[in-house]
Wavefront OBJ file of the C-alpha trace (Angstrom):
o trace
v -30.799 -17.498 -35.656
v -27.608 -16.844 -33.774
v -26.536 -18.024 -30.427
v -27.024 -14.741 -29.090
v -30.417 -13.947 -30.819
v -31.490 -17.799 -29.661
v -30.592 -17.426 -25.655
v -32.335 -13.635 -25.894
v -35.431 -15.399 -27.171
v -35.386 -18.355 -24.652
v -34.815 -16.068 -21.603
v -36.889 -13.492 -20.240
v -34.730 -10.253 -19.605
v -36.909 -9.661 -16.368
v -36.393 -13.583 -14.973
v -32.589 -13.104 -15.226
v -32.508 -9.396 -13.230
v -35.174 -10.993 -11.080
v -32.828 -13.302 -9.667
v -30.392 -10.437 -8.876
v -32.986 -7.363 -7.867
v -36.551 -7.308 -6.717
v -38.302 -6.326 -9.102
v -41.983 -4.561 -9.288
v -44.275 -3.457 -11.296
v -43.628 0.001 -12.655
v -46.696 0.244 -15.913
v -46.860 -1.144 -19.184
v -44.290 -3.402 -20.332
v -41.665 -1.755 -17.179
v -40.485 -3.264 -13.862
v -38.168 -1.500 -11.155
v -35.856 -2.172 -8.380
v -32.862 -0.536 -6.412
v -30.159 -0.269 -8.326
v -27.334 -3.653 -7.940
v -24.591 -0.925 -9.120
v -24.869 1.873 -7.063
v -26.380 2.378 -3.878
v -29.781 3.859 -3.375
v -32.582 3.504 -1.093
v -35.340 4.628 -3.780
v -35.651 2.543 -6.736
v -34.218 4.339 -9.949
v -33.485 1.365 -12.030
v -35.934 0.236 -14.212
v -36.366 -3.099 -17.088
v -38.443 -2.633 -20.324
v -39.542 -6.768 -20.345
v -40.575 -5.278 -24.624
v -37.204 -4.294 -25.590
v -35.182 -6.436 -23.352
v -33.384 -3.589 -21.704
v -32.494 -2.250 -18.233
v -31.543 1.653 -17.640
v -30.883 3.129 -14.223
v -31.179 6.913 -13.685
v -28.740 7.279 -11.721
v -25.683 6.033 -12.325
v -26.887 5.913 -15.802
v -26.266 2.117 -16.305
v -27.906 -0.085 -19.222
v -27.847 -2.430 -21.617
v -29.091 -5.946 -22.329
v -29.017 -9.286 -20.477
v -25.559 -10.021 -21.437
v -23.882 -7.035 -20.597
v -26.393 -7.083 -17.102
v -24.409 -10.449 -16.369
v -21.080 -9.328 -17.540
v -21.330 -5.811 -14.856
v -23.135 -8.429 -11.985
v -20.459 -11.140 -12.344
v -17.604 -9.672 -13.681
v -17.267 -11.818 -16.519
v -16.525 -11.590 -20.324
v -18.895 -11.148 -22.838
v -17.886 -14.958 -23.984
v -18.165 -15.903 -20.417
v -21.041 -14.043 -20.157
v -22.809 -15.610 -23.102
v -21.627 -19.539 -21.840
v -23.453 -18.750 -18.815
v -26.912 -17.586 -19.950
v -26.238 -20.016 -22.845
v -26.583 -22.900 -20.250
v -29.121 -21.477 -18.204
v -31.260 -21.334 -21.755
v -30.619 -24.478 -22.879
v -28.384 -23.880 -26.224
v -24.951 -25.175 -27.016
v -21.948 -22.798 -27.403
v -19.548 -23.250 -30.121
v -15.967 -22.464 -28.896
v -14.158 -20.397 -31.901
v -10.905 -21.959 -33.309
v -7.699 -20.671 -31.042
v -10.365 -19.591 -28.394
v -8.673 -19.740 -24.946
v -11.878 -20.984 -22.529
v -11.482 -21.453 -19.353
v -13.950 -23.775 -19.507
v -11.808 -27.019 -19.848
v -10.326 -26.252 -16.345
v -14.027 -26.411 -14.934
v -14.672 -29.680 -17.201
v -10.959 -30.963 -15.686
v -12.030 -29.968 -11.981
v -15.274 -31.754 -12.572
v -13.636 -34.828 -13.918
v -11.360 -35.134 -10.977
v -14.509 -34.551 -8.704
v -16.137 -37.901 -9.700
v -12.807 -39.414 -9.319
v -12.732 -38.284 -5.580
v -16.366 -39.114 -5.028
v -16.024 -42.277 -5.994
v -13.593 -43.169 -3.319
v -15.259 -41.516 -0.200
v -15.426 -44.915 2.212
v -13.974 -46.473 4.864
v -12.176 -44.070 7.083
v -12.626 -40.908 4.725
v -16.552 -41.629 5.182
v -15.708 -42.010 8.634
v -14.093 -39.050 9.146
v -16.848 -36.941 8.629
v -19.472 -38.575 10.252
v -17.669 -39.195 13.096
v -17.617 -34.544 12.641
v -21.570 -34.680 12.523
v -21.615 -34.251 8.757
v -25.431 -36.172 7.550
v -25.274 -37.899 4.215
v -27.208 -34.981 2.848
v -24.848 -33.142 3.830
v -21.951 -34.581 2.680
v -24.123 -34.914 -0.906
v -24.542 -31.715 -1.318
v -21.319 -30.318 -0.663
v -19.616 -32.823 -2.921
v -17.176 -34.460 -0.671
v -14.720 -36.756 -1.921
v -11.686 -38.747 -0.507
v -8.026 -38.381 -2.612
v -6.635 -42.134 -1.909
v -3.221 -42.935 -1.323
v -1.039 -43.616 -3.954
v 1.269 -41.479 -6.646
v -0.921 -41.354 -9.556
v -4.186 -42.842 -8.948
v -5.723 -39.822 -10.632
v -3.241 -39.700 -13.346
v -4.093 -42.861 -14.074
v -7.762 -42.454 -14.993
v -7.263 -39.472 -16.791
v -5.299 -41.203 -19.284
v -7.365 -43.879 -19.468
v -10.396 -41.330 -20.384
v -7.983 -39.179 -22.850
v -7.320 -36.009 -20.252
v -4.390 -34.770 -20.657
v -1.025 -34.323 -18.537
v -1.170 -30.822 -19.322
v -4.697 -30.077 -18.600
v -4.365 -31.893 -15.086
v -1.161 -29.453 -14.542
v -3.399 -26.075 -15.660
v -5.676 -27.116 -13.473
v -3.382 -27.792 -10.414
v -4.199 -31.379 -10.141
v -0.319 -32.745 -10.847
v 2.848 -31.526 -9.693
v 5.318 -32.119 -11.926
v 9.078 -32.970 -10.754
v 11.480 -30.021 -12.104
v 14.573 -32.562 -12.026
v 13.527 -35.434 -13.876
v 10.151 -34.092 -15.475
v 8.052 -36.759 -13.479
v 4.500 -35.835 -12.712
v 2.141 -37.293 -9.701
v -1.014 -36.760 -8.098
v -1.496 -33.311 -6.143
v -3.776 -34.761 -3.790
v -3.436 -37.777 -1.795
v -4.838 -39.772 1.416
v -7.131 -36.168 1.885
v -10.557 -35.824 2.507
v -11.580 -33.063 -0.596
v -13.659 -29.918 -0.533
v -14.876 -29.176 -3.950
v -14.341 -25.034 -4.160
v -16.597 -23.594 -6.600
v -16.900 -19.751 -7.407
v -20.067 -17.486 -6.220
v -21.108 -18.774 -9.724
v -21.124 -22.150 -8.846
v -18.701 -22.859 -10.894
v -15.937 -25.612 -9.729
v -12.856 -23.971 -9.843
v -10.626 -25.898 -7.341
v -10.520 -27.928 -4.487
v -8.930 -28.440 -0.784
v -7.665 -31.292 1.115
v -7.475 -32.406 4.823
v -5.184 -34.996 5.785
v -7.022 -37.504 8.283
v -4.031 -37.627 10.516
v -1.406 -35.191 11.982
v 0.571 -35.159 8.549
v 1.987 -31.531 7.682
v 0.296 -29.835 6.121
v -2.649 -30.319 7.461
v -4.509 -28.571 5.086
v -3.689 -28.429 1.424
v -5.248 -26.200 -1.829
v -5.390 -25.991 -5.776
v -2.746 -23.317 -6.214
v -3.383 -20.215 -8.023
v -4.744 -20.971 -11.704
v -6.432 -18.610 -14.362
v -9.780 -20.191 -12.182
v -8.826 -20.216 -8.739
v -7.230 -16.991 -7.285
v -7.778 -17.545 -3.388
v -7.878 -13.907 -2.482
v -11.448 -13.603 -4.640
v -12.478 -16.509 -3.543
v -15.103 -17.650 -0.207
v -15.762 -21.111 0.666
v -19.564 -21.318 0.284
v -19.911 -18.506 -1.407
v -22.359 -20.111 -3.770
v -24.689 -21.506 -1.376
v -24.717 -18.473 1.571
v -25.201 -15.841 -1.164
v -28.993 -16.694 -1.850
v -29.695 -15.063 2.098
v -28.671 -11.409 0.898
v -31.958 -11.281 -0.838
v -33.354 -10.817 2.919
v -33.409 -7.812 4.246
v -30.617 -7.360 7.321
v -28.674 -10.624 6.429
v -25.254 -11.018 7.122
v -22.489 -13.001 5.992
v -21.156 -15.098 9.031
v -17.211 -15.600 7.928
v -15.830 -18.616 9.575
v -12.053 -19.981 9.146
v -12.553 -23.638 7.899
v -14.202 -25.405 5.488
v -16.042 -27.660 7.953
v -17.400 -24.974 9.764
v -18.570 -23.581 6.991
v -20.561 -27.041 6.241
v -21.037 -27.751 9.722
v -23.054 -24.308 10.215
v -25.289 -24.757 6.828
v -26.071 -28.187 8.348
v -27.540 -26.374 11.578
v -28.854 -23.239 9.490
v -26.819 -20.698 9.644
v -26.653 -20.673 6.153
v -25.167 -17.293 5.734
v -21.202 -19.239 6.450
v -18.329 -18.756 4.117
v -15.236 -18.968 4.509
v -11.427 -16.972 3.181
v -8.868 -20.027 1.612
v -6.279 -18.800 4.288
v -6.412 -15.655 3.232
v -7.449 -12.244 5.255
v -10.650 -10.537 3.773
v -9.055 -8.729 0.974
v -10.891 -5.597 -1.493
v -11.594 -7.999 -4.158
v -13.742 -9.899 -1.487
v -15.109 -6.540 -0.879
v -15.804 -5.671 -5.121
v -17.327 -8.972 -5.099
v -19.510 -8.419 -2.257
v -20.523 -5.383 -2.390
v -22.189 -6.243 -6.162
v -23.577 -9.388 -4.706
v -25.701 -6.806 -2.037
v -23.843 -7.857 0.976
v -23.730 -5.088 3.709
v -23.260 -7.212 7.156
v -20.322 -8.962 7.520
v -19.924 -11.224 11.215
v -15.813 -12.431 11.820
v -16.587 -16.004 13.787
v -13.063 -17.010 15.011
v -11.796 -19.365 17.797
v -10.195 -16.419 19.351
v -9.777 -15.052 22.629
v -10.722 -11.294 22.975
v -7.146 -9.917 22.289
v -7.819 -12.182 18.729
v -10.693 -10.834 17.886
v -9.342 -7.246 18.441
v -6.141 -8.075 15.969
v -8.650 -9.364 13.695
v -10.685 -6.064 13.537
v -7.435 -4.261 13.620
v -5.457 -5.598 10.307
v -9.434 -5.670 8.943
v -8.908 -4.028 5.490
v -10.081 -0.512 5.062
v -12.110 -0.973 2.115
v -13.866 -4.024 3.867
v -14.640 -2.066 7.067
v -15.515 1.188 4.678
v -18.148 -0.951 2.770
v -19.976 -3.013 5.496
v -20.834 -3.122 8.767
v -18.794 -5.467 10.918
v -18.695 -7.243 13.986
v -16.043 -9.669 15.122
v -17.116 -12.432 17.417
v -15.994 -16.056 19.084
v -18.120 -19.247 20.193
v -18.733 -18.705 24.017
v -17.454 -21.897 25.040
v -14.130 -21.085 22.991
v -14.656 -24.078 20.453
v -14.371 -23.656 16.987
v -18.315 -23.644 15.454
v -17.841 -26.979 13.683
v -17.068 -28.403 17.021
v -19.825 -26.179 19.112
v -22.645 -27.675 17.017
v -21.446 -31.075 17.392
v -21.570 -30.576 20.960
v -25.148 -29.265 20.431
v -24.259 -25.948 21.461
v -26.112 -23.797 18.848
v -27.566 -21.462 21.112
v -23.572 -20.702 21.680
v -23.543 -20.055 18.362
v -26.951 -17.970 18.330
v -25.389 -15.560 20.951
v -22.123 -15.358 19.426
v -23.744 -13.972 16.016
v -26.099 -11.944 18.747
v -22.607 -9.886 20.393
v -19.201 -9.257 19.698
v -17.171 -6.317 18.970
v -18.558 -3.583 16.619
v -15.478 -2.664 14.144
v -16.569 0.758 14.429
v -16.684 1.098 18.097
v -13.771 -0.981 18.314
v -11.871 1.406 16.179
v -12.518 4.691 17.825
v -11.620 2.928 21.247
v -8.814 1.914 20.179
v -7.516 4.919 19.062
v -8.643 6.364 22.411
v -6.882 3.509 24.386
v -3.670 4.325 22.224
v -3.159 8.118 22.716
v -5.606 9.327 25.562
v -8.311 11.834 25.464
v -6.725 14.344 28.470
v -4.675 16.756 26.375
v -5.164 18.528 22.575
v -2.358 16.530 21.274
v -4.174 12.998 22.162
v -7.588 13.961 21.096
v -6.085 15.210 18.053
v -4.214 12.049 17.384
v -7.364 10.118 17.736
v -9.120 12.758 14.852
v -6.307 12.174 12.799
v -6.040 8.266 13.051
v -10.160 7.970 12.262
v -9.926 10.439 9.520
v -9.450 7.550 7.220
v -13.061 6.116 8.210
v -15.161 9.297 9.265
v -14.000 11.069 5.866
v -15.972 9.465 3.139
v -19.338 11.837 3.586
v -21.480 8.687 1.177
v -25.033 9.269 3.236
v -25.199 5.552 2.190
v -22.001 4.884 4.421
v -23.400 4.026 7.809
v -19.968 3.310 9.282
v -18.588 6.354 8.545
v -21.535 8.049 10.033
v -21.960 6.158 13.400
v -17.947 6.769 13.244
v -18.295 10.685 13.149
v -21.263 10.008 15.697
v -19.318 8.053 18.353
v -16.306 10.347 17.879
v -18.711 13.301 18.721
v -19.654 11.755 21.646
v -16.264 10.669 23.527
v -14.290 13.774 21.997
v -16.847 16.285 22.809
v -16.946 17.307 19.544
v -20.033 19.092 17.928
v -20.833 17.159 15.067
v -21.573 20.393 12.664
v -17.524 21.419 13.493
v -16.540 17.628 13.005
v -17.767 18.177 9.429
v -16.995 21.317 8.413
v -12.880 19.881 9.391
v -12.943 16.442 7.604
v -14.809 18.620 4.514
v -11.592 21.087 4.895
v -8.758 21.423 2.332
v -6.144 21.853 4.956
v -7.304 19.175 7.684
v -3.459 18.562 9.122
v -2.872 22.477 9.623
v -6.023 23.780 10.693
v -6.009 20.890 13.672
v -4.676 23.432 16.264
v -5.214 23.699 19.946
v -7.720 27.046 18.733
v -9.182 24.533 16.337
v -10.281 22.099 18.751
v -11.202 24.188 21.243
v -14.092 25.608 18.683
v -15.008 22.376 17.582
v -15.905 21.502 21.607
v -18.949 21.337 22.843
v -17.739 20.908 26.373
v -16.803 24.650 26.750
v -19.566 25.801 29.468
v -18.807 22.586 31.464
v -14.913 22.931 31.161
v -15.476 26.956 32.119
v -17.349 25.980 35.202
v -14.644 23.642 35.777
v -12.032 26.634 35.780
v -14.586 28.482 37.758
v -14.358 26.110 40.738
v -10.252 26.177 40.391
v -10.500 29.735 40.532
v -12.314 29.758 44.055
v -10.334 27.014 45.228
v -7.197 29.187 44.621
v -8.824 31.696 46.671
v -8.968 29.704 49.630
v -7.580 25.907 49.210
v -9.556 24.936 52.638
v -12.622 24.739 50.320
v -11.728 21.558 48.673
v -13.142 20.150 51.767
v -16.599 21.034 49.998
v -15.966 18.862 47.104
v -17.825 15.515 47.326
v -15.278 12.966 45.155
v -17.463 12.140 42.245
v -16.824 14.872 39.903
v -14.893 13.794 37.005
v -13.003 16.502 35.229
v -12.871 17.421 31.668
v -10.012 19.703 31.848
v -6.697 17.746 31.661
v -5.140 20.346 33.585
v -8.124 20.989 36.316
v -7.666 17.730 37.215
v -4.049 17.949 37.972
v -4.291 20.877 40.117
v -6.721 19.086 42.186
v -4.364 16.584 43.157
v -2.215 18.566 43.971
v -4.345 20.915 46.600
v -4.966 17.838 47.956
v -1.774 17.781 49.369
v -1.324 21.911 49.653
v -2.146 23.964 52.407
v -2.026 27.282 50.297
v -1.909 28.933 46.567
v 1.646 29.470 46.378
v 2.338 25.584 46.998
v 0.555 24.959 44.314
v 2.149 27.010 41.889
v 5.849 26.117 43.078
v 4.734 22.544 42.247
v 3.634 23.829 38.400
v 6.874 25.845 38.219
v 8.097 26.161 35.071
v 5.231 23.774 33.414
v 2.706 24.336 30.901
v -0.092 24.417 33.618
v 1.795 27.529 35.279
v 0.753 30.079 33.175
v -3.286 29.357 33.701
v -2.458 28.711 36.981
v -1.266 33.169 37.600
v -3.869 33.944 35.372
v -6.647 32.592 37.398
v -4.933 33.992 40.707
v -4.835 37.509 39.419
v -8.471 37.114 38.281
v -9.535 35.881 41.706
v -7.677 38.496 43.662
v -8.380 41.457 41.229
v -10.134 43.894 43.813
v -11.062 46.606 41.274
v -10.717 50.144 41.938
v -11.114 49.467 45.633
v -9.249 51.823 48.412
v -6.690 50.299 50.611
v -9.268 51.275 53.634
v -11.801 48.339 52.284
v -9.062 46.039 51.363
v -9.961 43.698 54.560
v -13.581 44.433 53.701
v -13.086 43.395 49.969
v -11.240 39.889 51.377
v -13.657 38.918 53.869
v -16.331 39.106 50.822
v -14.359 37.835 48.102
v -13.597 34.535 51.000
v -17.501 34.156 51.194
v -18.553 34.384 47.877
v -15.515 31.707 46.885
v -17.132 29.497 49.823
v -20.748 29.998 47.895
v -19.513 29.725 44.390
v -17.672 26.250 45.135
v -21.062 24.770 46.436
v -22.827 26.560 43.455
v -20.390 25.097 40.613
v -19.953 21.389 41.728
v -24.279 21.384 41.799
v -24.197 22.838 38.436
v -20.918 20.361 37.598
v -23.046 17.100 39.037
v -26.215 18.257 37.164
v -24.586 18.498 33.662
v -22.701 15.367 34.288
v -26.089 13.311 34.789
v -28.247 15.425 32.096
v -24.900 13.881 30.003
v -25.813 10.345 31.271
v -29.572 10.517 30.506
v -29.100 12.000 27.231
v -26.778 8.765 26.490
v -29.885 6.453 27.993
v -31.875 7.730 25.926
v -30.101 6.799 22.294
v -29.578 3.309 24.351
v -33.446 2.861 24.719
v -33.989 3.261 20.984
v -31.637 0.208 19.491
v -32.422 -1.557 23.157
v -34.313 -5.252 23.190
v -37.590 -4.582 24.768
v -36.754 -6.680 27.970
v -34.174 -3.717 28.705
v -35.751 -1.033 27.614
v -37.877 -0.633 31.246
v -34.529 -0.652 32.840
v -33.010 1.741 30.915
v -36.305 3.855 31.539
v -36.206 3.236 35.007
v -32.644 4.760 35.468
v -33.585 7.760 33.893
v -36.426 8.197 35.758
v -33.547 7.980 38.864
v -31.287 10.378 37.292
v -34.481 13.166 36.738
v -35.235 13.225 40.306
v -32.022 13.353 41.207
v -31.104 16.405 38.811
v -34.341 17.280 40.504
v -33.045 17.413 44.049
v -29.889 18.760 42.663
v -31.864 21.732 42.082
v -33.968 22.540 44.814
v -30.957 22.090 47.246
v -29.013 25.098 44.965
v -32.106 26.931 45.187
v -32.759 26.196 49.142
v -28.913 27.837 49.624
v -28.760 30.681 47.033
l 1 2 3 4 5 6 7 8 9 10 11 12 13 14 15 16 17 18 19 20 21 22 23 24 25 26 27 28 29 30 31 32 33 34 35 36 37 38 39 40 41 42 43 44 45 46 47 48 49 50 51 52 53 54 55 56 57 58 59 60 61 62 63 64 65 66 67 68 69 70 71 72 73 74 75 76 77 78 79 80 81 82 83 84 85 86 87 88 89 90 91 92 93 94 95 96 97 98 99 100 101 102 103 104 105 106 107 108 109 110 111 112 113 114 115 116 117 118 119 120 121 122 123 124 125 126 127 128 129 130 131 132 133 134 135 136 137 138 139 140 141 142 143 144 145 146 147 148 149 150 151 152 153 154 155 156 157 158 159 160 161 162 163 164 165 166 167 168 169 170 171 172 173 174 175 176 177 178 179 180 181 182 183 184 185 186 187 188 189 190 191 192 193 194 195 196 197 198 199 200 201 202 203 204 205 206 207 208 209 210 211 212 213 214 215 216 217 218 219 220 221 222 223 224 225 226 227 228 229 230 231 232 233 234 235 236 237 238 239 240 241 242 243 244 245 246 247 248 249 250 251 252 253 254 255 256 257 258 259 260 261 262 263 264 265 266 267 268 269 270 271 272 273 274 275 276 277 278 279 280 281 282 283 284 285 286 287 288 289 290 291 292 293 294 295 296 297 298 299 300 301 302 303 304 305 306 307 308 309 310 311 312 313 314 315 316 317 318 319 320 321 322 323 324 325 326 327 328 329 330 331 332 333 334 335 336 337 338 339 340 341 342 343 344 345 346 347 348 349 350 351 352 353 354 355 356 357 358 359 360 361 362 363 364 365 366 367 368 369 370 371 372 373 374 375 376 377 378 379 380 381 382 383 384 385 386 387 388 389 390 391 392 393 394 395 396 397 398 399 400 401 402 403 404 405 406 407 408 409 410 411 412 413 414 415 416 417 418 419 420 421 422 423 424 425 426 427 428 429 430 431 432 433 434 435 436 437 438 439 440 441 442 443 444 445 446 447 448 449 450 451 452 453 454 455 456 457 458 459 460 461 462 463 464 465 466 467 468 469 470 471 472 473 474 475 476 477 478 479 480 481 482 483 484 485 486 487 488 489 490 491 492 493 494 495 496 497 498 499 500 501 502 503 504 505 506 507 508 509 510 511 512 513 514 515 516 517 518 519 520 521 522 523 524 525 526 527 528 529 530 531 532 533 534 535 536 537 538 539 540 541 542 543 544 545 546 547 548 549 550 551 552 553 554 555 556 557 558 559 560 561 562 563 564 565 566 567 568 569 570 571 572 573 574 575 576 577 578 579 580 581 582 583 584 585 586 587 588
């Protein structure tokens, strides 16, 4: 029997999937599951436990248990087989002129009990003097690199491991003038790094003093490329199998430990490196879809952090950045004993999404066409993939909706357009609104106002206009006594041309004779006086049917402690729409 044959006989095809899908029954001989290679929320993929087989049916994925492991873990068939070889019990054979990177894991591991071995005195110290518990410390592997120019060198001759395979494995520097070679690593606390796999592909040190730098890692080897790598990795991944988990990504590697010691096991951490899309590839397949940024930032950080996020990160999973409250890093928040701090901090923060479409907001204003089509075009990026599965996007379209006024049917039909750059015109947007009976009454109310400017003694304060250009006029007949003021003041602007047209439609008298002129004046003065009370009820009611219809999408997602607030002010807002009412009706 074959290596091959001899692992497919020792493991069960539905015990290896099982550890990466949830599997159920699905008849004779068959299991099921969501697919781990394409996203779906009804199960399509599907194991025959018989044959040994997987098939999904719809992205039309299958094969065996090897070629499950190489599309899970991105590994090599060869790779592939080591692994399941291991997990089954049954040596490997490496073929003659086989390049393996398995003597750089057998290398890391051999320096690993070297730095293990001389974790004492102030190294051991060190960390419990951070909080760290033996246990802790034992299970993440910590060692101590002493002092000294070749203590590791050393040793490895002594047990027949080569110069060369220290060097491949970033464990010597070698001297490029006289071809001497010393120790990488010394008088630094070590962090074994291991892949997602588990597998020990590098390692980083911390200097126990203020020595630059303070922090030191394996450089890049055919093992350990830092921008697919996250500290932890292999411990936090086992809490995606729960339903809702996220990834909490921290910036060192003793917060990382720090937090598993407290449970928050979901920690990792980037080797200096910002979340990049191979961290994305790599999480996406592990079924990560909540990702938590915990920096010791201020707010300004955490809004850089979200900004220079990577689109394929923020396209992927949800994301929230956040900070400890009492502006501590976590490592030193738990050892403090604040992990309620920590418990709210993972509890708030700023959305990515959100954060996004305000910032575009903040950046080029919402008051004129040209700004709310700035803000369109700069969330295009996000709002545009139409993947049902993409709940970003979606809550992105959603929010953008909401702020731009936007009906969400026209918000669609532009991103799925050919031509989205050209057909954004000032017609274009104005069709897409869904503010165009409140903007109209708006216009409405400037039109009467025109007729006599002593009525904006009738307006109340609160309303808040829609229409850029509405609002400036009414600061300026703040200041007027009389139409023609206001105009000179718009002379020669874009506002000027509305400005005649709704003065011509306010004094257009009809067909009337010149003998009811007066008559037509004294009526057209009283119905402008009527109309202004009339339009700023109708203005205040929309506003607050607005404000409830935004309480009442809060009350779904709301804790239950705030939900009877949240019911309570629109409870307020009813009667007062209400009142609203029977006062227009007690003066019609």
């Amino acid at each position: 029997m074959g290596t091959k044959e001899e692992v497919r006989s020792r493991l069960g095809i539905a015990d290896v999937i099982g550890e990466y899908v949830r599997l159920t029954p699905a008849g004779k001989g068959r299991m099921k599951g969501l697919c781990p290679f394409h996203n779906e929320k009804t199960p399509s993929f599907q194991v025959d436990t018989e044959q040994g087989y997987f098939y999904c049916f719809g992205c039309k994925a299958g094969g065996d248990i090897f070629s499950f492991i190489q599309r899970t873990e991105n590994l090599s068939f060869g790779d592939a087989l080591r692994k399941l070889a291991e997990q089954a019990g049954v040596q490997v054979e490496a073929k003659y002129g086989e390049k393996s990177s398995r003597d750089l894991y057998d290398v890391n591991a051999f320096a690993l009990g070297y730095f293990r071995d001389h974790l004492q005195g102030p190294a051991l110290e060190y960390l419990r003097r951070r909080g760290l518990t033996d246990q802790t410390i034992a299970a993440f592997e910590l060692g101590y690199a002493p002092e000294g120019w070749d203590g590791l060198l050393k040793l490895a001759r002594s047990r027949g491991v080569s110069e060369r395979q220290l060097l491949e494995a970033g464990l010597l520097i070698e001297n490029p003038e006289n071809g001497r070679v010393y120790d990488r690593f010394r008088g630094r606390v070590m962090f074994p790094i291991r892949d997602h796999l588990g597998r020990l592909v590098g390692f980083g040190g911390r200097v126990l003093d203020d020595t630059k730098p303070k922090y030191l890692n394996t450089p890049e080897t055919d093992v350990f490329r830092k921008g697919e790598l996250l500290y932890g990795l292999d411990k936090a991944r086992t809490t995606l199998k729960d339903p809702g988990a996220e990834l909490v990504v921290v910036e060192g590697y003793m917060d990382v430990i720090t937090m598993h010691q407290h449970g928050f096991t979901g920690a990792v951490a980037s080797l200096g490196t910002a979340l990049t899309a191979d961290h994305a590839t790599l999480l996406e397949r592990l079924g990560a879809q909540r990702l938590v940024m915990m920096f010791d930032r201020d707010d300004a950080g955490l809004k850089a952090t979200l900004n220079g996020l990577d689109q394929v990160i923020g396209a992927k999973f949800r994301v929230r950045a956040t900070s400890v409250p009492s502006g501590k890093d976590p490592a030193d928040a738990l050892l403090a004993g604040d992990d309620a701090g920590i418990r709210e901090a993972l509890r708030t923060g700023l959305d990515e999404v959100h954060y996004r479409v305000q910032a575009a907001i903040d950046a080029h204003g919402l008051g004129t066409s040209e700004g709310k089509r700035r803000v369109l075009m700069q969330l295009l990026p996000r709002m545009q993939n139409l993947d049902p599965l993409d709940e970003g996007a979606e809550q992105m379209r959603t929010i953008a909706c909401e702020h731009l006024g936007i009906k969400p049917d026209a918000l669609m039909e532009w991103i799925g357009s050919k031509a989205k750059r050209r057909q954004l015109t000032d017609t274009h947007l104005a069709g897409m609104s869904n503010h165009r009976a409140e903007e109209d009454r708006e216009l409405a109310l400037l039109r009467q106002l025109l007729v006599d400017p002593a009525l904006k003694a009738k307006l109340d304060g609160t309303v808040s206009w829609r229409n850029e250009t509405v609002r400036k006029v009414m600061l300026a007949l703040q200041g007027s006594s009389d139409s023609a003021d206001v105009l000179e003041i718009f002379r020669g602007q874009p506002e000027e041309q509305l400005l005649i047209r709704l003065m011509f439609e306010s004094k257009d008298a009809g067909t009337l004779s010149r003998s009811h002129t007066e008559q037509f004046e004294q009526k057209r003065s009283a119905y402008a006086s009527s109309a202004v009370d009339d339009i700023q009820v109708t203005i205040s009611i929309d506003s607050m049917r607005a404000e409830v219809d935004l309480l009442k999408k809060q009350i779904t997602t709301a804790p239950p402690a705030e939900q009877l607030g949240l019911l309570k002010q629109i409870q307020e807002l009813q009667r007062a729409i209400e009142a609203e009412k029977r006062m227009r009706r007690g003066t019609a």
